[in-house]
C-alpha positions in Angstrom: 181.2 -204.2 24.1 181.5 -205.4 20.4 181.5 -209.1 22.1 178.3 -208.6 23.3 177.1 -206.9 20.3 178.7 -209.7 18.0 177.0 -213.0 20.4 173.6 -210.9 20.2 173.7 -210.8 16.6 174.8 -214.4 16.8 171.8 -215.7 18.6 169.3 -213.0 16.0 170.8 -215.0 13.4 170.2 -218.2 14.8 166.8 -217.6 15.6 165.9 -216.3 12.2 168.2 -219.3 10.1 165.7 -222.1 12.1 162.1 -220.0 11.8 163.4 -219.6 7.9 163.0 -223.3 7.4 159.6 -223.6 8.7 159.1 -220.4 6.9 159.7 -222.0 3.3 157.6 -225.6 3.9 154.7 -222.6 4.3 156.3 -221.3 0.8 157.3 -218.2 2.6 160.6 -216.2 1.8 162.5 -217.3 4.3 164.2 -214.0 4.8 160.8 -212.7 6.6 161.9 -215.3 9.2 164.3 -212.0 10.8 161.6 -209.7 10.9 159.1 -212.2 12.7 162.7 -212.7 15.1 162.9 -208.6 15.7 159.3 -208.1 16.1 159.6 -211.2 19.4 163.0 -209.6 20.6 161.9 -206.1 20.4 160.2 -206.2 23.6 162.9 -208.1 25.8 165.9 -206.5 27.3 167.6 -207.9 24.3 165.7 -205.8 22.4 166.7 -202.9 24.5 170.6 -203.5 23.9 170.0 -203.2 20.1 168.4 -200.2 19.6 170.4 -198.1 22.9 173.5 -196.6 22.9 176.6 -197.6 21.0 175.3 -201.4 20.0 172.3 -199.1 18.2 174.0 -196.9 16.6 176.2 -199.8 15.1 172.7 -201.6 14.2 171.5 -198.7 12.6 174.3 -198.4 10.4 174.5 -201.8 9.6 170.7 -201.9 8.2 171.8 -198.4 6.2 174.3 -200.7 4.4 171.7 -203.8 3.8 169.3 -201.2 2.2 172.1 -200.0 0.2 173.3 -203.6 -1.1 169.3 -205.1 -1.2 168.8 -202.3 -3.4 172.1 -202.3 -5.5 171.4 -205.9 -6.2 167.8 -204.8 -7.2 169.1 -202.1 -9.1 171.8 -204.6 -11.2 168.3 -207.0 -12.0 166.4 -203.8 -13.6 165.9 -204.6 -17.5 166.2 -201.2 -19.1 164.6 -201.7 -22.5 161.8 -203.5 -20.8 161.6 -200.9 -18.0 161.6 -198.3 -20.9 158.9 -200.0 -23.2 156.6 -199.6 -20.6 157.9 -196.3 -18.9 154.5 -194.7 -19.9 152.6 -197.2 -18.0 154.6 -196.8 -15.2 154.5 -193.1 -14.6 150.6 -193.8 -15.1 150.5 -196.4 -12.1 152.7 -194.4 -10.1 149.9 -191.4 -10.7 147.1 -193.4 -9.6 149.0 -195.2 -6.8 149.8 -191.7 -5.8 146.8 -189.7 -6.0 144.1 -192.4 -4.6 145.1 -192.6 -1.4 146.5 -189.0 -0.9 142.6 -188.1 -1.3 141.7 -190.8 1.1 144.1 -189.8 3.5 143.2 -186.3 3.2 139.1 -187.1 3.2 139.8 -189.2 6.7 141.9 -186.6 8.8 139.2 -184.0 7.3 135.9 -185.9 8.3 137.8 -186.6 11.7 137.8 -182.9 12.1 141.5 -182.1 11.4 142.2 -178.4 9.6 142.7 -178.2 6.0 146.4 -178.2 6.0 147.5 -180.6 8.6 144.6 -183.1 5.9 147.1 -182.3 3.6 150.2 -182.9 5.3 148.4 -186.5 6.6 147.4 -187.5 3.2 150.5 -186.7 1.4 151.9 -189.6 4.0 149.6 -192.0 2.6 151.3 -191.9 -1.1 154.9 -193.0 -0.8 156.0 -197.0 -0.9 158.7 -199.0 0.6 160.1 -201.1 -2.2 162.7 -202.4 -0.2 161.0 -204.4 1.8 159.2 -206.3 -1.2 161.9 -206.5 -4.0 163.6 -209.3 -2.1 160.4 -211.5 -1.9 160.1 -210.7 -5.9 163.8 -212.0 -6.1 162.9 -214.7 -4.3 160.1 -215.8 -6.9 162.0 -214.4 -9.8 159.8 -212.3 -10.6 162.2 -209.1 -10.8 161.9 -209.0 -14.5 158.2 -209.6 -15.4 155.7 -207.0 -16.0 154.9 -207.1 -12.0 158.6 -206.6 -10.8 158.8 -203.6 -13.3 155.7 -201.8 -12.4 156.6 -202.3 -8.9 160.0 -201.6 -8.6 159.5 -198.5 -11.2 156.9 -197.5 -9.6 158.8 -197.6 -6.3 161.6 -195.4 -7.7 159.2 -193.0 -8.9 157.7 -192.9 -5.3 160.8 -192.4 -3.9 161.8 -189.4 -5.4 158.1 -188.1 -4.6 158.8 -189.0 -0.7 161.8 -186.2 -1.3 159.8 -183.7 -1.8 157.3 -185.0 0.6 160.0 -184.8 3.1 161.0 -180.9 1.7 157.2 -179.6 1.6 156.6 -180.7 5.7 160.4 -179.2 6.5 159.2 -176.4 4.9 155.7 -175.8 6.3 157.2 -176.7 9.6 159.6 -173.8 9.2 157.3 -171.2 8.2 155.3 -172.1 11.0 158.4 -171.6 13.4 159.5 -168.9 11.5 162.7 -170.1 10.8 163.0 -169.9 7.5 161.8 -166.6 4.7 162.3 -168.3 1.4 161.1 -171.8 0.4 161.0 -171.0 -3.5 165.5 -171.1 -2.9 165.5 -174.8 -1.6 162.8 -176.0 -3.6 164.7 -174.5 -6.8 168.1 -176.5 -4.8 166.3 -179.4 -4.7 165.2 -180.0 -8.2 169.2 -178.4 -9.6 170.1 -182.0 -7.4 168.0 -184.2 -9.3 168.8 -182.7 -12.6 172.6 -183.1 -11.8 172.5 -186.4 -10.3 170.6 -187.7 -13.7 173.3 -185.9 -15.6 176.4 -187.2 -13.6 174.6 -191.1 -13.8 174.3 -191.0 -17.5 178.0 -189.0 -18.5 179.5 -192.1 -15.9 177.7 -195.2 -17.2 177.8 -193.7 -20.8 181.7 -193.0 -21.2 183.2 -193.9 -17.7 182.9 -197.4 -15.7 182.9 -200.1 -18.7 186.9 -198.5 -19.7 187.4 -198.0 -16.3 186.5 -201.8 -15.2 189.9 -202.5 -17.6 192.0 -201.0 -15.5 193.0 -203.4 -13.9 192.6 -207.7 -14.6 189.0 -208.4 -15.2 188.2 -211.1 -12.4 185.7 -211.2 -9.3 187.8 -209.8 -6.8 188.6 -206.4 -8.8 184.7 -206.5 -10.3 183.7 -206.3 -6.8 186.0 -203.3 -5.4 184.6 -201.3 -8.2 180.9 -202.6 -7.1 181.5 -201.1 -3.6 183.2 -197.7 -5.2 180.5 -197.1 -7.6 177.8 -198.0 -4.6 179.1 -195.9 -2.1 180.0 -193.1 -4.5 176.6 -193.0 -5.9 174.3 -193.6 -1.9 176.7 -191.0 -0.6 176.0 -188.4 -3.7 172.4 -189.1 -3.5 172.2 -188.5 0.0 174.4 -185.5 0.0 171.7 -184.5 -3.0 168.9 -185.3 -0.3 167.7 -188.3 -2.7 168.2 -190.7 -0.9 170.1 -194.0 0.0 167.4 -195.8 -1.8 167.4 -193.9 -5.6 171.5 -193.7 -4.8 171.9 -197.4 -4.5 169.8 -198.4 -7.6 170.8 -196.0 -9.8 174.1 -197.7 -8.3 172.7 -200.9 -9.3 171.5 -200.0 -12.8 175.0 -198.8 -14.2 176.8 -201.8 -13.1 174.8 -203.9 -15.2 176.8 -203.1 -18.3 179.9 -204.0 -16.6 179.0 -207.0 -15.3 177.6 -208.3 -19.0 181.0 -206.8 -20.0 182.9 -209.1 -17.8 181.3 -212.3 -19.0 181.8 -215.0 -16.6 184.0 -212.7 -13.9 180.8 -210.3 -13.9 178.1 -213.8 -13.6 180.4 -214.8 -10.7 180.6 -211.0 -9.1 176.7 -211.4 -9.3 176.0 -214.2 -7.7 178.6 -213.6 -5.1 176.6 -209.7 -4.7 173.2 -211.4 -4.2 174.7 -213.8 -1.6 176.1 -211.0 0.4 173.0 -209.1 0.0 170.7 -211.5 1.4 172.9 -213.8 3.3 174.0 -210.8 5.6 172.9 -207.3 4.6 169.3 -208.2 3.8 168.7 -209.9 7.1 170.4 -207.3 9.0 167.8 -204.7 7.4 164.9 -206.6 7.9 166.2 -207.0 12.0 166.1 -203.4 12.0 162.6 -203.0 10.7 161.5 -205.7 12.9 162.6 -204.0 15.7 160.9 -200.4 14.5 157.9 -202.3 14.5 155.4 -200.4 17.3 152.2 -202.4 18.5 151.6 -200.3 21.2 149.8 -197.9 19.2 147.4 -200.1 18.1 146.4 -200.5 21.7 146.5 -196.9 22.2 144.4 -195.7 19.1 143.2 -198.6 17.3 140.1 -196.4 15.6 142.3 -193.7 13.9 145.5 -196.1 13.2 142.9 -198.6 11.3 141.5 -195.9 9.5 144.6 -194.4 8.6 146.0 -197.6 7.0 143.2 -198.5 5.3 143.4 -195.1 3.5 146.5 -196.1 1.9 146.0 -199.8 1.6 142.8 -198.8 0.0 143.4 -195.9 -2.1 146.7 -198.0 -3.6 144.3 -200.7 -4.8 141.9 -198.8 -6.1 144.1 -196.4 -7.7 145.9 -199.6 -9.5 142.7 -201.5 -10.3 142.0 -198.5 -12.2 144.1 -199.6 -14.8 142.5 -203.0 -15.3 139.4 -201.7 -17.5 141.7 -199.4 -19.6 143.6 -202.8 -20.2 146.8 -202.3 -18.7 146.7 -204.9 -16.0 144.4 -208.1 -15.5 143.1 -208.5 -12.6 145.9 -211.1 -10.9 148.3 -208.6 -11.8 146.4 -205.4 -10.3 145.9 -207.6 -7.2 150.0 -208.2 -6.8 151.2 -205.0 -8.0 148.6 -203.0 -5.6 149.2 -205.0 -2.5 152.9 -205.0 -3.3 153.3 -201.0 -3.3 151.5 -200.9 0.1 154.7 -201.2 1.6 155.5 -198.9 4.1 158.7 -198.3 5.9 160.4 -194.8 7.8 159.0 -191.9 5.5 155.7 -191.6 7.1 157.6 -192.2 10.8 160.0 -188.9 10.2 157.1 -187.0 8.6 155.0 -187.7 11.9 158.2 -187.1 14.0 158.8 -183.8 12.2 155.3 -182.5 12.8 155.5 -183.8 16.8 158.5 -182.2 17.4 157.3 -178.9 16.0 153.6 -179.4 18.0 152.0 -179.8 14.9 150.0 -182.8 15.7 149.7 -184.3 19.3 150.8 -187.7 20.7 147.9 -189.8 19.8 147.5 -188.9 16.3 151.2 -189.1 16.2 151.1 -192.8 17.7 148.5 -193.8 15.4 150.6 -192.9 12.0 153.5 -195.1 13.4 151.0 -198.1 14.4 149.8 -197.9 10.6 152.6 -197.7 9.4 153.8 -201.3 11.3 151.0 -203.2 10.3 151.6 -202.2 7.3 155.3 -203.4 7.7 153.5 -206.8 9.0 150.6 -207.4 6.8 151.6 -206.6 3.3 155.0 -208.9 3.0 153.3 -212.3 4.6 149.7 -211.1 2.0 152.1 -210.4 -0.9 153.5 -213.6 -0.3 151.0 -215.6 -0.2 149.9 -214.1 -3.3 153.0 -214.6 -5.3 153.1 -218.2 -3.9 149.5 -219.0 -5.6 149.8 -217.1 -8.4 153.8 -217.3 -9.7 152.8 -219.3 -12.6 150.4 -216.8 -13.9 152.8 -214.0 -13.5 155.3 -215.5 -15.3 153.3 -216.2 -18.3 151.3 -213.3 -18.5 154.1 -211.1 -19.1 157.3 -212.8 -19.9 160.3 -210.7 -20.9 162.3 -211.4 -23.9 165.8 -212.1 -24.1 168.0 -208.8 -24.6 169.5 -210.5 -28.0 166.4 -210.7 -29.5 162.1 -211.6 -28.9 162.7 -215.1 -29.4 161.9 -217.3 -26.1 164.9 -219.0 -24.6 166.0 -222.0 -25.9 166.5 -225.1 -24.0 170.2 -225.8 -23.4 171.8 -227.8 -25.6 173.1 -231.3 -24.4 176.7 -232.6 -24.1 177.7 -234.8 -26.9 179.0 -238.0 -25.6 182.5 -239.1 -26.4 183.0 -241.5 -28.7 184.6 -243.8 -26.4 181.9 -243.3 -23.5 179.4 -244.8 -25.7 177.9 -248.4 -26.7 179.4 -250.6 -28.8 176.5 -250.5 -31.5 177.1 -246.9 -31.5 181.2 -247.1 -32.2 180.2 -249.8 -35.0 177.4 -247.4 -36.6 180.1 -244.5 -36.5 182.2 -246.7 -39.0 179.4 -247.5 -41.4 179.2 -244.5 -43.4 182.5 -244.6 -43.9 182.7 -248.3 -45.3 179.8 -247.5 -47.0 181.6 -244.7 -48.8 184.6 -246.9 -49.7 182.7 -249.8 -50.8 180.6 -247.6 -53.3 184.3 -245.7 -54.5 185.7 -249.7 -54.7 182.9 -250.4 -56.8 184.0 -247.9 -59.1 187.1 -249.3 -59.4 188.6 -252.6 -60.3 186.5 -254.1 -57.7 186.8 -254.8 -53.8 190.3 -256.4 -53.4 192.1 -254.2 -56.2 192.3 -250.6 -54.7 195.6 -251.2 -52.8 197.8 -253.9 -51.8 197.8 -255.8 -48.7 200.7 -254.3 -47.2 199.4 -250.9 -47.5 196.1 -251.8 -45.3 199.4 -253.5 -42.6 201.3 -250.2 -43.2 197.7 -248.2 -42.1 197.0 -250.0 -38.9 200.5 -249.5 -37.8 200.1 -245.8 -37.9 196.8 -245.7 -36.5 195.1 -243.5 -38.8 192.8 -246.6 -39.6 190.5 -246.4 -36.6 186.9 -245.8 -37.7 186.7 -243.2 -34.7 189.8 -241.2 -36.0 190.0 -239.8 -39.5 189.5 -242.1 -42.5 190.9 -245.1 -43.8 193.9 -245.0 -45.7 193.3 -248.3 -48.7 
């Protein structure tokens, strides 16, 4: 059983290393190549092994861990200064990328004929994004710490923690529907103690706990890395105890092993290089063959006319909501073009809302098939358009909104060359390192009693001998 499961993975692997390549002469991330692979396998028997039984269950966890260390990685690239300079503008993009298409969503269902609260429930799915699935193409461009990587990936956050309560309010509605449940104030109240403790705990640990701790034992890779993995799956397993989330638990994960890692000096450069090849060398592909296999185009076939609609409520509304920002002079156009398309990601949220309402015969089939198909061509359209985007426009981005050096505003400095030995270089260049020096002794001679007088011949013998008369060693003894 794990043979099979280990020679499938094997061929998924395969498949995706050799589309990568063709992938990147088109100047696309190569790590796209294992969704395009998923999507393909998803309908063959192979695809059928993956996601049944024990092999899927092994899957599944497996892409659980790729979002955790995709988003760690993320999480350890986050610039806090620069993230908190422009905090305000962030909670103001996140507003409008919030609002927009909640209304959309909302005005579609209603104008389709849908009741007032089931609208609600519908357009409330339009709002949250799926960072994960674009932070690695932003890595790819390093982009991660420009003004676009920030807006997106704070943003993102923000969105996630919005897609808890998204995920609390339909639970809820659901079970006052059923009847289950008599008091929704209690876990609403629950929920927000969680978040207020799991802020608390994240700053008392990276404030007082993990730099001493990381001197616990030899600072090296090896020992930086163990603590990596503690901190990782101490902080994904409290947020999703907390219902937060493996997505806030891993960058919050992320963000207070940055310290450590500067701490460590070259140990923590090597523990982060050898994070980000994990990450996307195993974990990342792994999660992006799980999304390509949750990919559905059946419902497209099904109910083109109301999946269509639905996505381009939230496609739509994100743009608009973000180009709202260009005339107050927040964004220029370029950027409001990346940063909208790039939090039109879409993942699971909107899946186990619409699976939530179908179980409890809130909606029917075909409304229920048409949220999944928008939210796969979503999962299609908006990395390969972001892409593309990036591609033509990287050079633009980079300048636009460049982020200083933590050490100071100053732009970087080019790196300072090697000097050359003195025995590595031309023989001019030997002789012109000896003619200061004669020219200093011939001007102290002149002073003297003239050029033969200042010692005796035996003495210039004597200071040959010892070797302390090489012009490339230290002066002249005469």
């Amino acid at each position: 059983m794990l043979g099979t499961f280990l020679l499938l993975q094997s061929l998924l692997f395969a498949l995706s290393y050799f589309l990568a390549g063709f992938l990147e002469r088109l100047k696309i991330p190569g790590i796209l190549a294992a969704l395009f692979v998923a999507m393909g396998v998803h309908y063959t028997p192979l695809g059928t092994m993956l996601t049944k039984g024990i092999d899927g269950e092994i899957f599944t966890v497996l892409a659980d861990l790729g979002v955790l260390f995709l988003l760690f990685f993320i999480g350890l690239q986050i610039d806090m200064k620069e993230m908190r300079a422009q905090s305000g503008e962030i909670v103001l993009a996140t507003v409008l990328n919030t609002v927009v298409p909640f209304l959309m969503g909302m005005g579609v269902m209603l104008w389709l004929g849908y009741g007032w609260t089931l609208s609600f429930v519908i357009g409330v799915t339009r709002m949250p994004t799926a960072e994960a699935v674009i932070v690695p193409i932003l890595d790819e461009f390093k982009l991660l710490r420009t003004k676009v990587g920030n807006y997106i990936v704070g943003a993102g956050v923000l969105d996630d923690v919005i897609e808890v309560f998204l995920v609390a309010f339909v639970s809820i509605w659901i079970s006052e529907k059923t009847g289950l449940v008599a008091s929704d104030t209690q876990e609403i109240w629950t929920m927000a103690m969680n978040v207020v403790i799991f802020i608390v705990v994240a700053w008392f640990v990276r404030r007082f706990v993990l730099v001493p701790l990381s001197h616990w034992t030899q600072v090296k890779v090896s020992n930086l890395v163990m603590m990596m993995i503690l901190v990782l799956f101490l902080f994904g397993g409290f947020a999703e105890y907390a219902d937060l989330g493996l997505v806030v638990g891993a960058i919050v994960a992320g963000i207070l092993m940055r310290p450590v890692f500067d701490a460590a000096g070259e140990p923590g450069e090597r523990a982060d290089r050898a994070t980000r090849a994990v990450a996307y060398g195993f974990f990342g592909v792994i999660f992006f063959l799980w999304v390509g296999m949750s990919v559905d185009l059946e419902g497209m076939v099904k109910a083109p006319e109301l999946a269509i609609l639905l996505f381009l409520a939230a496609f739509v509304g994100k743009l608009v909501g973000i180009f709202l920002m260009v005339p107050m002079k927040k964004l220029t156009v370029k950027e409001a073009w990346t940063i909208g398309i790039g939090l039109n990601a879409r993942l699971t949220t909107e899946i186990i809302v619409a699976k939530l309402l179908l179980d409890a015969k809130l909606i029917d089939t075909q409304l229920f098939t048409a949220l999944v198909a928008a939210s796969s061509v979503s999962t299609i359209v908006v990395p390969l358009l972001f892409s593309v985007l990036v591609a033509r426009w990287r050079e633009y981005l980079m300048r636009s909104a460049p982020v200083a050096s933590p050490a100071s505003g100053a732009a970087p400095q080019a790196p300072e060359e090697a000097e050359m030995p003195w025995h590595a270089k031309p023989l001019l260049a030997v002789l012109e390192l000896c003619i200061p020096i004669r020219k200093r002794d011939s001007t102290t001679r002149r002073r003297g009693n003239g050029w033969g007088s200042t010692a005796p011949t035996g003495s210039k013998r004597s200071t040959r001998r010892s070797g302390t008369g090489s012009c490339c060693g230290s002066s002249p003894t005469y």
